[in-house]
C-alpha positions as CSV (number, residue, x, y, z in Angstrom):
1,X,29.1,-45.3,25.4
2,X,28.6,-42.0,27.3
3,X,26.8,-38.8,25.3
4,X,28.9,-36.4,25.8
5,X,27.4,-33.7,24.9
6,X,25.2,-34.7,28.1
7,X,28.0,-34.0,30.4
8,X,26.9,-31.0,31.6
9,X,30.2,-30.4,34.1
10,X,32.7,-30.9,31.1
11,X,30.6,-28.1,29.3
12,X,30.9,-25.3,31.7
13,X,35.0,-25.4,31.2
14,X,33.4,-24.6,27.3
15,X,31.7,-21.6,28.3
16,X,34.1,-19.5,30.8
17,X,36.3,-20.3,28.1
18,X,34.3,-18.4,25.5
19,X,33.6,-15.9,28.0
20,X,37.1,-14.9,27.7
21,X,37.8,-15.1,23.8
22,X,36.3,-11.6,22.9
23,X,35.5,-9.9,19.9
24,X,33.4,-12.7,18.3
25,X,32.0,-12.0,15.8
26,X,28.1,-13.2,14.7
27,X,29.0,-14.2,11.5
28,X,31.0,-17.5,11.0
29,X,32.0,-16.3,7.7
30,X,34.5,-13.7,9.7
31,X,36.8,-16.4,11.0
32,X,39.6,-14.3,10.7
33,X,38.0,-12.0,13.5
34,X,38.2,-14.6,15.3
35,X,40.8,-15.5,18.4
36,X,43.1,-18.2,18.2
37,X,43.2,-21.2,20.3
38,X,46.5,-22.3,21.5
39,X,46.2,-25.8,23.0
40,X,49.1,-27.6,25.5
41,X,48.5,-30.5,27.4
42,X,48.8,-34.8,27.4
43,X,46.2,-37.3,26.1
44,X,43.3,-35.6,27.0
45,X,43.8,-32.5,24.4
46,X,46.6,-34.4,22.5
47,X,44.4,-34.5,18.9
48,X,47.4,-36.1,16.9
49,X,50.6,-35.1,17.5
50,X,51.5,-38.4,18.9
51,X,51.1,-40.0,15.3
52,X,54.1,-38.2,14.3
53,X,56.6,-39.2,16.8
54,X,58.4,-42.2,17.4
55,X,56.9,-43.2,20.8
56,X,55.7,-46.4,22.9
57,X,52.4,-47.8,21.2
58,X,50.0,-46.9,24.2
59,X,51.2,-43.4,24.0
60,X,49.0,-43.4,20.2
61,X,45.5,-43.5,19.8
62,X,45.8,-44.6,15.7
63,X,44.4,-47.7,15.9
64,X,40.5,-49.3,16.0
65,X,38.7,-48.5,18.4
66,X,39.6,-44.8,18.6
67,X,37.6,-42.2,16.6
68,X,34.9,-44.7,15.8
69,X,32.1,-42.2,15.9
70,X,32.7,-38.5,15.0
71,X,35.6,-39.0,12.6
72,X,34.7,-42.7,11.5
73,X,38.5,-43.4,11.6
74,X,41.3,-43.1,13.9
75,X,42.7,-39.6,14.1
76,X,45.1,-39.8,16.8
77,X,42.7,-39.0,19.8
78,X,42.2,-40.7,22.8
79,X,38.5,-40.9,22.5
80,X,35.6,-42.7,20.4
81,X,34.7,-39.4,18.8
82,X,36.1,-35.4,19.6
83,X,38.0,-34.3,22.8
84,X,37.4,-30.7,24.7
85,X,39.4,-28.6,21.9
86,X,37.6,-29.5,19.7
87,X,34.5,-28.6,21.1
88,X,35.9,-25.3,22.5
89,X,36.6,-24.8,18.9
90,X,33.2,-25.4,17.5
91,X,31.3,-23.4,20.0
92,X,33.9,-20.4,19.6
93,X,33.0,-20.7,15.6
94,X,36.3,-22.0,14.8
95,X,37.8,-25.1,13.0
96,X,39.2,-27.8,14.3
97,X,42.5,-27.0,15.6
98,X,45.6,-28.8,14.0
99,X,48.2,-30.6,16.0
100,X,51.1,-29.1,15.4
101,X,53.1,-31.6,13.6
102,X,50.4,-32.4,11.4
103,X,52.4,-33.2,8.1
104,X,50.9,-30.1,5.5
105,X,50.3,-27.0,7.9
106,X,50.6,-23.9,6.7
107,X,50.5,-20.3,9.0
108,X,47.0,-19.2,7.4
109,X,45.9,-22.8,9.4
110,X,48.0,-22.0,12.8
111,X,46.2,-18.4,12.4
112,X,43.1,-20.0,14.2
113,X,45.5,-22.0,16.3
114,X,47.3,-25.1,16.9
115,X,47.3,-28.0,19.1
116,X,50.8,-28.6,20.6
117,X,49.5,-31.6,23.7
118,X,51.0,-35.1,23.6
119,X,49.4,-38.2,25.3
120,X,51.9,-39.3,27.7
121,X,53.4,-35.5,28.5
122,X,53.9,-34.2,31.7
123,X,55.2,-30.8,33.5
124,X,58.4,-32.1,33.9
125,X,60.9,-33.1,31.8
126,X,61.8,-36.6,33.0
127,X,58.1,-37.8,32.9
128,X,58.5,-41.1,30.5
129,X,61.1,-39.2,29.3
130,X,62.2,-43.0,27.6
131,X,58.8,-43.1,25.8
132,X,59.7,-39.8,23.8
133,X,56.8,-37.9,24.6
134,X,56.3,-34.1,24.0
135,X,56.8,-32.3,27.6
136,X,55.3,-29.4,27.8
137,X,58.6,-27.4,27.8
138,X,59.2,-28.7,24.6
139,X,55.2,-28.0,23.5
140,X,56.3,-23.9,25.0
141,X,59.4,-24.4,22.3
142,X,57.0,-25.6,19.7
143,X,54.9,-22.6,20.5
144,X,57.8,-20.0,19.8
145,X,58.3,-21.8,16.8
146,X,54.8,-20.7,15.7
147,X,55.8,-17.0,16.6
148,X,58.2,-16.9,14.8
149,X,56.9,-18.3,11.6
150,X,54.3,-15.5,12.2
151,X,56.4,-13.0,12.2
152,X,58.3,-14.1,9.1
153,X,54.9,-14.8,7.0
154,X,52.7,-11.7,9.0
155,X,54.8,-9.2,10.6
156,X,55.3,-7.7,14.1
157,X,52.3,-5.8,14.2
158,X,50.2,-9.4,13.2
159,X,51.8,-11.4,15.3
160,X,51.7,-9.8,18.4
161,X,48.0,-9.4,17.5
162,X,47.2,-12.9,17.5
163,X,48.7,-13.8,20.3
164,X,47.5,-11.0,22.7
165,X,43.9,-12.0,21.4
166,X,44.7,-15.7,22.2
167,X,43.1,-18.2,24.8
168,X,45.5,-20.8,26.1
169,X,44.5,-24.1,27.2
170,X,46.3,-26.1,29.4
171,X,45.7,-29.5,30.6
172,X,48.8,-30.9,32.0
173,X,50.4,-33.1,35.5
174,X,47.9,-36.5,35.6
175,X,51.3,-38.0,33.8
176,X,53.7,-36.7,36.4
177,X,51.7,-38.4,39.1
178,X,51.0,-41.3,37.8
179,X,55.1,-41.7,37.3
180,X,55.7,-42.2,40.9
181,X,53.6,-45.0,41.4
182,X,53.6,-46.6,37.7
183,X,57.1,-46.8,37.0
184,X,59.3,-44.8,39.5
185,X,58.0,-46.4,42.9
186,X,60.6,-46.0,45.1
187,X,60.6,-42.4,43.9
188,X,59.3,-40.8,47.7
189,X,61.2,-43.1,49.3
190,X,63.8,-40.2,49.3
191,X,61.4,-37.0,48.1
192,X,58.8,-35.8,50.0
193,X,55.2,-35.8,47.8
194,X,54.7,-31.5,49.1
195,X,58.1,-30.9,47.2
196,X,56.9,-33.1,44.4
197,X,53.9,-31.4,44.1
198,X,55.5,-27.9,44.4
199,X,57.9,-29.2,41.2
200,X,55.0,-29.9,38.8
201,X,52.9,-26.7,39.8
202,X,56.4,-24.9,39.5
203,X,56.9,-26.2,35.8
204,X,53.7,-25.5,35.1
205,X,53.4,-21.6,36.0
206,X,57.0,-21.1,34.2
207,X,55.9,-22.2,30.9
208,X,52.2,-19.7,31.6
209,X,54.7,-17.0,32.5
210,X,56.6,-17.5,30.0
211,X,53.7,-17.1,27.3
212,X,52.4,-13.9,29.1
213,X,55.4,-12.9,28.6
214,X,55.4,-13.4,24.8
215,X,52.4,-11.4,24.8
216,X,49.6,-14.5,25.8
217,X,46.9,-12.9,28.5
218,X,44.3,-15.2,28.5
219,X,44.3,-19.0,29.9
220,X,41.9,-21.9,30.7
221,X,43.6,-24.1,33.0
222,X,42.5,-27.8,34.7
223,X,42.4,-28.8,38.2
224,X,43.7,-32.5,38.9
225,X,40.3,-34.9,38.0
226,X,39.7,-38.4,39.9
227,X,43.4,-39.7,38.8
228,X,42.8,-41.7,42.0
229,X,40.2,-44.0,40.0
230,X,41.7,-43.6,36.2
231,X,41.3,-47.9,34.6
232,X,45.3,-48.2,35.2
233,X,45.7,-47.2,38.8
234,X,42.9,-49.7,39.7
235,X,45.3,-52.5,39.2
236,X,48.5,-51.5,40.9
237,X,47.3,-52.6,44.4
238,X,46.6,-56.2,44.1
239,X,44.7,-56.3,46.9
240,X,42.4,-53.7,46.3
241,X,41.6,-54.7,42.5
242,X,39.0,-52.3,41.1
243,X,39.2,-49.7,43.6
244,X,40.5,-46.5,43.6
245,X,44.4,-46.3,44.3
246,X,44.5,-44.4,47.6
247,X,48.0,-43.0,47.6
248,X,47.8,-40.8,44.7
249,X,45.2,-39.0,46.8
250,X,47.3,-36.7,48.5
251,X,49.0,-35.8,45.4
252,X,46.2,-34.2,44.1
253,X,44.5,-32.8,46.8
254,X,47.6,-31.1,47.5
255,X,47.4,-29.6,43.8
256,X,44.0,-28.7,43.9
257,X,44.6,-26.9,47.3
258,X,47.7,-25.0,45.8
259,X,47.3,-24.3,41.9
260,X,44.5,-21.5,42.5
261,X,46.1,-19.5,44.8
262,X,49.4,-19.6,42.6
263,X,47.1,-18.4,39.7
264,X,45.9,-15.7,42.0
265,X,49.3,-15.2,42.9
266,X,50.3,-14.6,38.9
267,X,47.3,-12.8,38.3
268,X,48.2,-10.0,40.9
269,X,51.9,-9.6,39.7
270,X,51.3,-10.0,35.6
271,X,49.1,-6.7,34.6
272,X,46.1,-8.1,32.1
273,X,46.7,-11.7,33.2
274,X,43.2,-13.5,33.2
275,X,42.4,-17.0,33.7
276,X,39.4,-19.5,34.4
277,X,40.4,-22.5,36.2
278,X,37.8,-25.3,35.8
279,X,37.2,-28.0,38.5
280,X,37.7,-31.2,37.0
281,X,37.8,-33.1,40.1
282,X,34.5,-32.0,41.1
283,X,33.1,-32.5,37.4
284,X,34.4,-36.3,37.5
285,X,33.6,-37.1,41.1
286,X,29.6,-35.9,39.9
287,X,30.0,-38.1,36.8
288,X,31.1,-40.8,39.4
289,X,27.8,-40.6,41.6
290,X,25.2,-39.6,38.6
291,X,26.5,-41.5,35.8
292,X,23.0,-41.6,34.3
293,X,22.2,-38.1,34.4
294,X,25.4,-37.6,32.1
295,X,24.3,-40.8,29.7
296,X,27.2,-42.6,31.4
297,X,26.4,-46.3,31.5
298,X,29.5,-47.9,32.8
299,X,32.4,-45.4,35.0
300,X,34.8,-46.8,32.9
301,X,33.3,-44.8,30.0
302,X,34.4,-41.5,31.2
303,X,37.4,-42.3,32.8
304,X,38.9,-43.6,29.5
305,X,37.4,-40.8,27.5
306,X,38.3,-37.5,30.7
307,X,41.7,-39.5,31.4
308,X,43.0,-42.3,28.9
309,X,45.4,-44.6,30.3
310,X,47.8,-43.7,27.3
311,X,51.0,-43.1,29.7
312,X,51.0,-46.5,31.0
């Protein structure tokens, strides 16, 4: 199994991150210094909100072999062991962050904040909408539902602290592209992939608008990774078993191409607006040609640990 704290790539997201949460203190006595961590994504960030809803079984990460070595037990992850909030948290002094539908919460928890991703969640709405999945309109809703208990347990004046101080972190889209070619396929049969593509980002920027607007400035924000090479794609072309599924390629080149100069575009209109948007297609296609520098002994390793196959 890969060592991932020896995936140096993965690791630089972790420090522009805590580059941005300022006002740190030295002491990790003086968590309540701290900023809060406000997570929103799919399977990669999902830490356990999926054990709480009544989805498909692959959309779940409860069962052997998951959380086998940090946690010793399942814990609703899609990994052997701790995904990127959670080591965003530890470096930025903080606990683990809860999901949000973790039975038991209470606000002084969500003061350090909370984990609203689902495996299986997409930008848009209709994104195995059947499976019952989270979108991540419904993860912004959640989110307002956290204001406002604020408000009611801390105030105005609190609240509004908190979440200016914030960093959001958003990992979402892998699940809206895989859709088209996993279960709607004749989908671009009558949509073009550029308007597709435009949809997703679109989603995507109205729910970051719409927390700047709740008083959220900062954001870390993924690029599309090697979804071209994830275990399930690998078998939809039967004649190309075990290599990388071609026509999702355009997809996210056409992502990568577009999401930072929307950003840019966001930044320049939204005063205070600051982001760092890490390269996760670079990070995985290194990992993909230096496996062993990262302690990667098999490529399947890091694809099911970077991109679990949980929405098929």
């Amino acid at each position: 199994m890969a060592n991932i704290e020896r995936f140096g790539p993965m690791f630089l997201l972790f420090l522009t991150i805590l580059l941005s949460i300022n006002s740190i203190s030295c002491e990790k006595s003086l968590l309540t210094k701290q900023a809060a961590l406000f997570v929103f994504g799919d399977s990669v960030f999902d830490v356990g909100n999926n054990n709480y809803i009544n989805t498909f079984r692959a959309a779940q990460a409860n069962v052997w072999p998951y959380g086998q070595t940090t946690f010793k037990f399942p814990t609703g992850r899609n990994s052997d062991g701790r995904l990127i909030p959670d080591f965003i948290a530890e470096y930025a002094w903080l606990p683990l962050i809860p999901p949000y539908l973790q039975p038991g919460n209470s606000v002084s928890q969500f003061t350090y904040g909370v984990n609203f991703a689902s495996a299986g969640a997409g930008a848009l709405v209709e994104t195995y909408k059947p499976q019952n999945v989270i979108p991540l309109g419904s993860q912004l809703n959640n989110f307002k539902n956290v204001e406002k208990m604020f408000k009611e347990k801390l105030g105005e004046a609190e609240t509004k602290r908190i979440i200016s101080r914030a960093v959001y972190l958003i990992q979402i889209g892998p699940n809206d592209y895989f859709y088209p070619f996993s279960v709607n396929i004749s989908y671009f049969q009558s949509n073009s992939k550029d308007r597709f593509v435009d949809y997703v980002i679109g989603n995507t920027t109205t729910v970051i608008e719409e927390i700047y607007k709740i008083g959220g400035r900062k954001f870390g924000i993924m690029n599309m990774g090697r979804l071209d090479c994830v275990p399930g794609l690998l078998t939809l072309d039967p004649t190309r078993i075990g290599s990388c599924f071609e026509p999702i390629t355009e997809l996210i080149k056409l992502h990568n191409v577009r999401i930072p100069n929307v950003l840019r575009d966001i930044q320049r209109r939204f005063p205070g607006f600051k982001y760092s948007l890490f390269d996760s297609y670079s990070a995985g296609t290194e990992a993909m040609e230096n496996p062993t520098k990262y302690g990667i002994k098999l490529y399947v390793f890091y694809f099911c640990f970077v991109y679990n196959i949980s929405y098929m």
